[in-house]
C-alpha positions as CSV (number, residue, x, y, z in Angstrom):
1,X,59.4,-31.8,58.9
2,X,57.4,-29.1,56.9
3,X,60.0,-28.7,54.6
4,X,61.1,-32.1,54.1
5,X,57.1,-33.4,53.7
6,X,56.9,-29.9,50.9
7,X,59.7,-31.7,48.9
8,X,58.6,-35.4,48.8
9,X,55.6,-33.3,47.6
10,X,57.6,-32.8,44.1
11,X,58.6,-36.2,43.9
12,X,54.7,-37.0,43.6
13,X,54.4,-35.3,40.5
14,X,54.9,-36.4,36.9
15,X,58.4,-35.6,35.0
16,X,58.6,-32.7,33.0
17,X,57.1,-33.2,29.8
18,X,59.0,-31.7,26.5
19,X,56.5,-28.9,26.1
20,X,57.0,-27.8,30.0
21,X,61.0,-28.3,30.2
22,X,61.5,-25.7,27.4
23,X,59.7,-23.4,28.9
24,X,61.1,-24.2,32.7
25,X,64.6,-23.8,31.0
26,X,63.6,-20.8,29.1
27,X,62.4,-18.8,32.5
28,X,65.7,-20.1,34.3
29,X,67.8,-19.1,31.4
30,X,66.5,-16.0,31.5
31,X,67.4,-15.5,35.2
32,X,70.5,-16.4,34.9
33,X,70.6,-19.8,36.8
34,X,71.7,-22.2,34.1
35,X,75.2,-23.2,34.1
36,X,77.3,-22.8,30.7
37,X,76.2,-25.9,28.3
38,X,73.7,-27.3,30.8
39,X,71.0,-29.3,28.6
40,X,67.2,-28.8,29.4
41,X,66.0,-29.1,32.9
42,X,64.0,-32.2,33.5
43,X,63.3,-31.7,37.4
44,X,60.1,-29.9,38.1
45,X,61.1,-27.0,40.1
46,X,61.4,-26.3,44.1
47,X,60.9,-23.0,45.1
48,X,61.6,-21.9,49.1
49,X,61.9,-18.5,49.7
50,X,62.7,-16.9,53.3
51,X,59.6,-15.2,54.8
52,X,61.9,-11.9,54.7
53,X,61.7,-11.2,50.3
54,X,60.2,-8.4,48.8
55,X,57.8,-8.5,46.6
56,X,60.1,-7.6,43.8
57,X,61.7,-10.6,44.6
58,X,58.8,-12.8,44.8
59,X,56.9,-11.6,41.3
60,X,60.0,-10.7,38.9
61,X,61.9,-7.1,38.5
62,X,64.8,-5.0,38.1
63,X,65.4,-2.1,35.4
64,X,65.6,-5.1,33.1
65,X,62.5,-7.0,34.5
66,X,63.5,-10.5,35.1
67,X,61.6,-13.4,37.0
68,X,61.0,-13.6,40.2
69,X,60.6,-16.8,42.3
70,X,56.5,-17.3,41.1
71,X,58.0,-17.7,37.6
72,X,61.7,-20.0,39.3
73,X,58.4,-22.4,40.2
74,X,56.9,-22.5,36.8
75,X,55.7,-25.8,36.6
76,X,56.5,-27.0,40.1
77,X,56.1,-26.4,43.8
78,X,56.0,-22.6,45.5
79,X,56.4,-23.4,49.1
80,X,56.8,-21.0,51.5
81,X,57.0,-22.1,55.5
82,X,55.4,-19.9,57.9
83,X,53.2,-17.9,55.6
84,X,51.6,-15.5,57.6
85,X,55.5,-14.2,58.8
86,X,55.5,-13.0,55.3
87,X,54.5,-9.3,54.7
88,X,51.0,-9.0,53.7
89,X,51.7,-6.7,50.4
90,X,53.9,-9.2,49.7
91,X,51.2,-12.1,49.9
92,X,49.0,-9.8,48.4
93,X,51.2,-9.9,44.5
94,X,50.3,-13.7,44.5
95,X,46.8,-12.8,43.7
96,X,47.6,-12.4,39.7
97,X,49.9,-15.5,39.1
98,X,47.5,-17.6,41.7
99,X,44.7,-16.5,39.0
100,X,46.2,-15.8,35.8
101,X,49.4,-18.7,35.4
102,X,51.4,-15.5,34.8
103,X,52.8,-12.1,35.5
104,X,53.3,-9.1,34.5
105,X,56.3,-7.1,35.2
106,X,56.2,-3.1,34.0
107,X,59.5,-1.0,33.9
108,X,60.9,2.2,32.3
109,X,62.9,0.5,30.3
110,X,60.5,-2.5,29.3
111,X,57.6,-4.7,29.7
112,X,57.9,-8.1,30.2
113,X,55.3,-10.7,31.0
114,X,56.9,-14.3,32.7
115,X,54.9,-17.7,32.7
116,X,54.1,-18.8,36.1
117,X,51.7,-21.8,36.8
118,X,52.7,-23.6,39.7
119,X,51.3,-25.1,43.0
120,X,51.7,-22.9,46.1
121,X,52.3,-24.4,49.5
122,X,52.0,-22.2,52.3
123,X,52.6,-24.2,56.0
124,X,51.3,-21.8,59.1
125,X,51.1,-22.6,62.9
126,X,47.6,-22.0,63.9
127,X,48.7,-19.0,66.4
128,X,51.5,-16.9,67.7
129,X,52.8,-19.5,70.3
130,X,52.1,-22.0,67.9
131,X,49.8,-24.2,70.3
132,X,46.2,-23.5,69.7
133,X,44.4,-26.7,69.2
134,X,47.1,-28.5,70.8
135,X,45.5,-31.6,73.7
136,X,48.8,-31.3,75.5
137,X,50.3,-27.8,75.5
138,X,48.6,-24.5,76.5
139,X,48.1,-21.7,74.3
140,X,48.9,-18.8,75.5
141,X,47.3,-16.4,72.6
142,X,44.5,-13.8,73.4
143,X,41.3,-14.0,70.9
144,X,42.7,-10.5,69.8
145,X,46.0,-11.6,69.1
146,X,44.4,-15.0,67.1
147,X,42.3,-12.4,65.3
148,X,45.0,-10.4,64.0
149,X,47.4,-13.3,63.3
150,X,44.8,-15.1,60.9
151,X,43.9,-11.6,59.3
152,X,47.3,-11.2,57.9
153,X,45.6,-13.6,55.3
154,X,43.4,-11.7,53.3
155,X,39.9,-12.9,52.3
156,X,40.4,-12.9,48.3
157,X,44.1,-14.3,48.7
158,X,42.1,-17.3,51.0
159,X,39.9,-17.4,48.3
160,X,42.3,-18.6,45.9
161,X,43.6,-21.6,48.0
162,X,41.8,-24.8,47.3
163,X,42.9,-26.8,49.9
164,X,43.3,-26.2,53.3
165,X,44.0,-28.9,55.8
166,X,44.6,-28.7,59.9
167,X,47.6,-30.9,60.9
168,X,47.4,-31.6,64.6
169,X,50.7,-32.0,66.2
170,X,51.8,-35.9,66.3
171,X,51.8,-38.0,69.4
172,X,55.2,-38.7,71.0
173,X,55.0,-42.6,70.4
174,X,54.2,-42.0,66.7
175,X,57.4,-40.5,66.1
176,X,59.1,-43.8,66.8
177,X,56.6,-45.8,64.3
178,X,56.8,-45.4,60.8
179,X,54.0,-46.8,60.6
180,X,52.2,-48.9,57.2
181,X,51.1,-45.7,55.0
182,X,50.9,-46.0,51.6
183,X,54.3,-45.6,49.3
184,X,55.4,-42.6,47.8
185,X,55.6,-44.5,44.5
186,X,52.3,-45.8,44.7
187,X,50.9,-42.2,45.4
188,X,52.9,-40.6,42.3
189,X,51.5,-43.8,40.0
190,X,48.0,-42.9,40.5
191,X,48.6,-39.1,40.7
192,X,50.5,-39.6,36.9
193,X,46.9,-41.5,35.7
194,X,45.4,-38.7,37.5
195,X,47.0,-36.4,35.4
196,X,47.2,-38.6,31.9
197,X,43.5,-38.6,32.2
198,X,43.1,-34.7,32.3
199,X,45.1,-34.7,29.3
200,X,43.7,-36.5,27.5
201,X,40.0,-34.5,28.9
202,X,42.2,-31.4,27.4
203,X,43.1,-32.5,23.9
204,X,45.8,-29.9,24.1
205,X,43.2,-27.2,25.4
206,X,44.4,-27.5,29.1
207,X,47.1,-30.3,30.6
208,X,45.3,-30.3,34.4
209,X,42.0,-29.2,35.9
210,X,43.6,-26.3,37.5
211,X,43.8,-24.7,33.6
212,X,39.8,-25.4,33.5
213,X,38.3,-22.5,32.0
214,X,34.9,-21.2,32.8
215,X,33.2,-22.5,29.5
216,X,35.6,-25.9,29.8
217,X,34.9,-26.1,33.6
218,X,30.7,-26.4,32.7
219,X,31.6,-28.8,30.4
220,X,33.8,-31.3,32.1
221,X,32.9,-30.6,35.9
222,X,28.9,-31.6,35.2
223,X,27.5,-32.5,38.0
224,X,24.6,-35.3,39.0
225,X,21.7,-33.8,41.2
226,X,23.1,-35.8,44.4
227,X,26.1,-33.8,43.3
228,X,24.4,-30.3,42.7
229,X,22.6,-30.8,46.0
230,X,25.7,-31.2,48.6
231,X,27.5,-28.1,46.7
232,X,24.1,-26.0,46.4
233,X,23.8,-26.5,50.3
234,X,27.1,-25.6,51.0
235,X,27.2,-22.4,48.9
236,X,24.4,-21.2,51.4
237,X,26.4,-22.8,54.1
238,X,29.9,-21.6,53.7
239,X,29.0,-18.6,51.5
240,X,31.0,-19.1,48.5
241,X,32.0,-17.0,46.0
242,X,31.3,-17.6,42.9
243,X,35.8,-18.4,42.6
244,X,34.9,-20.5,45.5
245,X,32.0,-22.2,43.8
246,X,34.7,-23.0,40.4
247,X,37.3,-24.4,42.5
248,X,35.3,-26.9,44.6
249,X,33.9,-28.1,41.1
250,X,37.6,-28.5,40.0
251,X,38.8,-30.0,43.0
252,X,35.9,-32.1,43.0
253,X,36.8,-33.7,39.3
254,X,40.7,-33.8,40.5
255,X,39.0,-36.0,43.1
256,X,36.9,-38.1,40.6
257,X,40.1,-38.3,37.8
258,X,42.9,-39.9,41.4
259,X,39.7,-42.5,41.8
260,X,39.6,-43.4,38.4
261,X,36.0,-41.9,37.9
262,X,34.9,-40.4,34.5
263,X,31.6,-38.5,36.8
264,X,31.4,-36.7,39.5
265,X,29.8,-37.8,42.5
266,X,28.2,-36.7,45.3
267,X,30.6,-37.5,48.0
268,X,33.7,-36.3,45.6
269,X,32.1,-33.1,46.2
270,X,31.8,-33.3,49.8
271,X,35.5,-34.6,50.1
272,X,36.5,-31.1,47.8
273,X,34.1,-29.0,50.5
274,X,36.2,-30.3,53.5
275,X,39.3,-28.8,51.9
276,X,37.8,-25.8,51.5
277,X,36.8,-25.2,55.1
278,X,40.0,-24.3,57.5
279,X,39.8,-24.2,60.8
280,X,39.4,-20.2,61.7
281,X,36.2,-21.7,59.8
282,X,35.2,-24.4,62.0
């Protein structure tokens, strides 16, 4: 179920425009994954590695550096299922793509630096056995062991996420309801205007909030004083850093932009806040 909701994920997002499927077909080119006389590649990547690859792997190398799989995801989806089974150095290297859109590779032989701008998805079970939280199964983890499993994600690499949401197991009748959510078409529509209308914020400076500079963040994430006063609060609160502080904003005007708003508001703050509170948090 992880996996397959990670996927539909992709089909939310807008096609590749020209710009992005040169340089997608560039990085995979490079790699070695393009077929002979294969045209440009117009899906927007799906990355999945196994919780067992280094971190050579996972941020490019070789004698000849070439990309790993942060740079495979270039303009797509990083998603990797049970995140904290993956070693901690190896969590660890996502700090400079996460913050950069890039990395760096250095070798003997040469130095080569490999775009990498995508969105990370990292699904976790909330313990060892998997059941804290849970209303109908026991969990059988000591606060020690809870401790040291939640630990294996470092504070600056939690930092760097902007969303974190709790997913309580489902109810057994709910499995057999497919219940009256909204469309995955209607969901991509609004996330395209979403997107067409950071854009066009950018006039070719950035393409989505997520490229938001300092200077370009303080001019396009301005805040109201309802708005100032719920984050202001909540710095106190929560103790954010001041990466924490620049993401809600951004988060917060991603908010705005899906409900068609040019300001930001109060409550699109609070909204960005809950994200950003996980439940080791609560």
């Amino acid at each position: 179920m992880r996996r397959a909701t990670s996927i539909r994920l992709g089909g939310l997002l807008p096609p590749l425009d020209f710009d992005e499927a040169l340089e997608v077909t560039a990085v995979h080119s490079v790699a070695g994954l393009l077929r002979p006389g294969s045209g440009l590649l117009v899906d927007r990547p799906f990355r999945a590695p196994h919780h067992t690859i280094s971190d050579a792997a996972l941020i490019g190398g070789g004698s000849l550096p070439r990309p790993g799989e942060v740079s495979l995801a270039h303009h797509g989806v990083l998603f990797l299922d049970e995140m904290l089974e993956f070693s901690r150095h190896v969590l660890e290297v996502l700090r400079q793509p996460l913050e950069e859109g890039a990395v760096t590779v250095s070798r003997a032989a040469r130095t080569a630096v490999f775009p990498a701008r995508f969105i990370l998805v990292g699904a976790m079970n909330p313990c060892p056995c998997g059941f804290h939280g849970d209303t109908t199964r026991t969990c059988r983890c000591t606060p020690l062991q809870l401790l040291r499993y939640r630990e294996r994600l470092s504070g600056p690499l939690r930092d760097r996420l902007d969303m974190t949401v709790e997913v309580p197991a489902l109810p057994p009748e709910s499995l057999h309801d497919s219940g009256n959510g909204e469309s995955s078409s209607a969901v991509r529509a609004r996330v395209m205007a979403a997107r067409a209308r950071q854009s066009a914020r950018g006039g070719g400076e950035f393409r989505v909030n997520a490229e938001l500079t300092p200077a370009s963040t303080a001019r396009h994430c301005a805040m109201d004083a309802a708005s100032r006063r719920v984050l202001g609060a909540a710095v106190r609160r929560l103790a954010l850093s001041a990466r924490g502080y620049d993401r809600v904003r951004k988060v917060a005007r991603t908010i705005a932009d899906l409900a068609d708003s040019d300001g930001i508001a109060a409550d699109h703050v609070a909204e960005a806040l809950q994200f950003r509170v996980d439940g080791s948090a609560r």
